[in-house]
PLY file of the C-alpha trace (Angstrom):
ply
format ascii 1.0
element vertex 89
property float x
property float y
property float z
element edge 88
property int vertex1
property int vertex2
end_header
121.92 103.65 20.42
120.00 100.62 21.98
116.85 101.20 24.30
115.04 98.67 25.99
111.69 99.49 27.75
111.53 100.05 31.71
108.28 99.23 32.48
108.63 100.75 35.89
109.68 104.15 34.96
107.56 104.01 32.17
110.78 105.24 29.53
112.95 103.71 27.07
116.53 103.29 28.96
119.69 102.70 27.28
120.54 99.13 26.52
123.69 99.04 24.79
125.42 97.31 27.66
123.33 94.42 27.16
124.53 93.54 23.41
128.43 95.04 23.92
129.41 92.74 20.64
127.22 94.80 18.37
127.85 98.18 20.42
131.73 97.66 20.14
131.27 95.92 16.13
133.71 97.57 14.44
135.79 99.46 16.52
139.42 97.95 16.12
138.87 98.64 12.36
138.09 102.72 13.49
140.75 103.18 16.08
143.18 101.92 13.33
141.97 104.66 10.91
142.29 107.72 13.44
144.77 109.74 12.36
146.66 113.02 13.85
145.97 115.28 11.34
142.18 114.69 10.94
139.83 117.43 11.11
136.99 115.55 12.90
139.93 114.85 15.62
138.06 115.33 18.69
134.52 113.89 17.35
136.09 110.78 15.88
137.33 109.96 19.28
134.56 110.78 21.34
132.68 108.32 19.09
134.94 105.93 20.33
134.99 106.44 23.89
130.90 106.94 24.12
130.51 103.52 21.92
132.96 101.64 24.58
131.01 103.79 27.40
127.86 102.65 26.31
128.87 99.09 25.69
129.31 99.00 29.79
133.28 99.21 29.10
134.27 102.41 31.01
137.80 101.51 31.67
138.69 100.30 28.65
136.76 103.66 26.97
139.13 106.01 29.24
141.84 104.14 28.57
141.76 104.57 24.87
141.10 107.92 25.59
144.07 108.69 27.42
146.27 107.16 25.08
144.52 108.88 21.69
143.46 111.97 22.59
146.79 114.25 23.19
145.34 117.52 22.78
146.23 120.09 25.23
142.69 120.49 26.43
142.38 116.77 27.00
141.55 117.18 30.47
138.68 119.86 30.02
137.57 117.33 27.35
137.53 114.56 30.07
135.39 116.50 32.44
132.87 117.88 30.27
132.39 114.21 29.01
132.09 112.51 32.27
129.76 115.95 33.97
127.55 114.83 30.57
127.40 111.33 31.27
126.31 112.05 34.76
123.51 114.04 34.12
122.19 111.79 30.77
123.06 108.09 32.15
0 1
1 2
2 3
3 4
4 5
5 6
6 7
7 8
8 9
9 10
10 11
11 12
12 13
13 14
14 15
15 16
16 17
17 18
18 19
19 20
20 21
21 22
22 23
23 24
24 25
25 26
26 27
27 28
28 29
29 30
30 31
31 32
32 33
33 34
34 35
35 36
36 37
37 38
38 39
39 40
40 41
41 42
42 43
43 44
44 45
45 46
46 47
47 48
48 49
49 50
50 51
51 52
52 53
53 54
54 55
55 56
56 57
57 58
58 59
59 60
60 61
61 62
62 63
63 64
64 65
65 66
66 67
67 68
68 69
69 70
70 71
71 72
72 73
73 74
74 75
75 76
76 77
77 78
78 79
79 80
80 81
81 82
82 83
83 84
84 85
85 86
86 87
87 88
């Protein structure tokens, strides 16, 4: 996690959308190593889809998560995730 300073709201604020190439460094090499049977399943991805969230890349975040995650609770998974992201962002 990156934080930059807002001087106004006197608060570190999240800053990983403004370096996205070291946010997202990486990734292609961990999507390729997800597999179906791993136990860290759920966590693996959501490290994913927060890292692509946080890089200012929502789309592309949900859309990786739409097409890895295929759990049957995907869609309670989705709006706990976004509800969270609400609240904290």
């Amino acid at each position: 996690m990156i934080f930059k300073y807002d001087a106004t709201a006197w608060k570190y604020v999240p800053a990983n959308h403004l370096f996205p190439d070291y946010t997202l460094r990486g990734i292609e090499q961990d999507i390729a190593q997800l597999r179906d049977d791993d136990r860290n399943y759920l966590s693996k991805r959501l490290d994913i889809l927060l890292r692509y969230v946080l890089a200012g890349k929502w789309n592309e975040g949900w859309a990786f998560f739409n097409r890895e995650y295929q759990r049957p609770d995907k869609q309670e998974i989705k709006n706990r995730v976004v509800r969270i992201l609400k609240q904290k962002l």
